[in-house]
N, C-alpha and C positions, 0 to 999 in steps of 0.2 A: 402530160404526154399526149400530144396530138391522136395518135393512135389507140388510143383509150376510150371508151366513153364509159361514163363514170354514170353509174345507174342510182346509187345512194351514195351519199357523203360518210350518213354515219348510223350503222358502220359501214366502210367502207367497200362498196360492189361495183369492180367496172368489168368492161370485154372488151379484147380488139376490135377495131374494124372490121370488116368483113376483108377487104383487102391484104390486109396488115395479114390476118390469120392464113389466108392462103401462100402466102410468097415461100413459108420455108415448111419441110417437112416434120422438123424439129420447131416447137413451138419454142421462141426462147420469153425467160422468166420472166423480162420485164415487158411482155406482149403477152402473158399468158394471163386468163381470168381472173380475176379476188371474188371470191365469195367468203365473205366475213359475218355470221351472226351474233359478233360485239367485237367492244376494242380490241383490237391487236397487243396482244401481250407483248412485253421484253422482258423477253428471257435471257438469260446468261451465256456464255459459250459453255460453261461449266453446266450446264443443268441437268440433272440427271431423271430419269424414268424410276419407276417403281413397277413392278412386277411382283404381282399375288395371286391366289385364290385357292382354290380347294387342296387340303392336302401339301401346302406348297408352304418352304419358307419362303419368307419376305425378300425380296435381289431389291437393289438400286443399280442402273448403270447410264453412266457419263457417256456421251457421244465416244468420247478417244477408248474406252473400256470398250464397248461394242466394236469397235476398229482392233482393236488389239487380239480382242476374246474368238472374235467368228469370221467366217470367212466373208470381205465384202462384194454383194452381186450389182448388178447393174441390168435394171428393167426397163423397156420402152413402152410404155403402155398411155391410154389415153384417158385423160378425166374429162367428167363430163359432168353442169351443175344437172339438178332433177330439173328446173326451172328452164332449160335450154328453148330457145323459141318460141316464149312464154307470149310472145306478143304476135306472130301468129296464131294461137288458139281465143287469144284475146279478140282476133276480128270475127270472132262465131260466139265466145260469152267471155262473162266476167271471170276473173280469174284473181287470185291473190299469189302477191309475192310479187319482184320485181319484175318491171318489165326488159325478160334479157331478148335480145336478137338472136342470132347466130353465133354468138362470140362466145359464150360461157361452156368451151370447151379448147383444149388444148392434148397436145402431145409431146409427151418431155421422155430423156432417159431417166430415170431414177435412180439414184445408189445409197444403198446402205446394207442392211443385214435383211434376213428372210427371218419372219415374224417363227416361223416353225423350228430356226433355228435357234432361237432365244428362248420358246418353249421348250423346248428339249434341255436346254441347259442349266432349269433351274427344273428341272423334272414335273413338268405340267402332266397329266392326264390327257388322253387325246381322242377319248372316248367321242364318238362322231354326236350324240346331245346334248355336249357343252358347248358352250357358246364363250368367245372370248372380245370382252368389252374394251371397249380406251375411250381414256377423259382427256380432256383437254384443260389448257388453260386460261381460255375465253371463257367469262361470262356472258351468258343467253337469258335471254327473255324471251317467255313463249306464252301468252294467253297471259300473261302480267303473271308469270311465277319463274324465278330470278335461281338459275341454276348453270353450275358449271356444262360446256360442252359435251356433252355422251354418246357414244355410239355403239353398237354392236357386229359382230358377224357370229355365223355359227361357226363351228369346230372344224367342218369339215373347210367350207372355205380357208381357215386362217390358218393350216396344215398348207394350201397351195406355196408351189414354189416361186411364183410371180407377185406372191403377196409381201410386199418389204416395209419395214423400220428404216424410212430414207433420210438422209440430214444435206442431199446434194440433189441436186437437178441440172441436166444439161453438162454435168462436171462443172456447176460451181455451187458451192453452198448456200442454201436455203436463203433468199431475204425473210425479214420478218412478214410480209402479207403472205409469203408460203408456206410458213409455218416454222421459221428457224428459232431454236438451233434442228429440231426434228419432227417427224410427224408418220404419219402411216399413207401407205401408198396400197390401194385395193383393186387394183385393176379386173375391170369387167361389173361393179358397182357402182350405183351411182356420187357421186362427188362426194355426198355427205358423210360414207362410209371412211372416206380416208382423213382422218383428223388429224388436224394441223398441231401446233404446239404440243405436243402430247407429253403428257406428266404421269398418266398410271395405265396397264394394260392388266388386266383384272381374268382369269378364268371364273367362269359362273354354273350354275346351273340354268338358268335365266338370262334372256334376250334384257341387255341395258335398260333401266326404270329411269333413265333423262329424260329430261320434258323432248328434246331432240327428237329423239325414237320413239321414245313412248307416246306420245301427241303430235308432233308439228310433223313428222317426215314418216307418218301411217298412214296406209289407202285402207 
């Protein structure tokens, strides 16, 4: 796509234009950023989450279970990679990590379910210093140690009501570069926090031990 420039092949990182990105209010999906730290999974339409941690029995739920079980919201929020204008800081020093423009940011509507509502329903704990994790199903490399996608937020965030389990954007569902069939949507976070493919969302006592969090995306 003309409109694209493609920062890594593989895995796959591109941004819009700078042009591209201003024309509409609504970023739409196939102009909005990829930031991918491994292959793009394919996953099923059928595929389901897993949902655990303290105190909790074990849930699975299927995109259409989430659609049926809770109420669905629709959020307009903006993502943004940590890496945004990575090559302006680059004309003062060296820096690591792609070189993004202006482009590795976007604004979409979001739809799915509110994260605080799927906690409630399998009876989590909401005590404001737990912290509640999600894995992905992208393998990562981080310092040559080979681990699935991790992230974390704390408790109190993942209680907000703008924080969603989305499976559509823009009202249309997920391509696979945005994380389909589902993913998390973190608004007011940086990019990394809302993870794409998502396969387990974890209650902890502890902030995510993934190479992600734990090493690559620390100050």
């Amino acid at each position: 796509m003309t409109d694209m420039i493609e920062r890594k092949s593989e895995p796959y990182n591109a941004e819009p234009t700078p042009g591209a990105l201003i024309e509409r209010f609504l970023t739409p999906q196939a102009l909005f950023y990829v930031r991918s730290h491994g292959a793009v999974p394919d996953l099923p339409a059928d595929h389901r989450i897993e949902v655990s941690g303290m105190s909790m029995e074990r849930r699975s739920f299927s995109v259409e279970e989430l659609k049926s079980a809770l109420a669905t919201r629709t959020v307009t929020a903006v993502l943004q990679c940590a890496g945004n204008r990575r090559t302006d800081l680059q004309q003062f020093a060296k820096t690591s990590g792609d070189p993004w423009d202006v482009g590795a940011i976007g604004n979409a509507e979001w739809t799915g379910v509110r994260l605080s509502d799927v906690l409630d329903a399998v009876g989590a704990p909401d005590a404001s210093d737990l912290f509640v994790a999600f894995t992905g199903a992208d393998e990562v490399d981080v310092e040559g140690e080979e681990a699935l996608f991790g992230v974390s937020i704390a408790m109190d965030k993942a209680r907000q009501p703008d924080v969603l389990i989305a499976w559509a954007m823009n009202g249309e569902p997920l391509t696979p570069e945005h994380g389909a069939p589902i993913r998390m949507v973190v608004p007011g976070y940086a990019g990394v926090r809302s993870a794409k493919w998502l396969t387990r969302i974890e209650v902890r006592e502890t902030p995510s031990d993934a190479p992600i969090q734990a090493h690559d995306y620390k100050l």
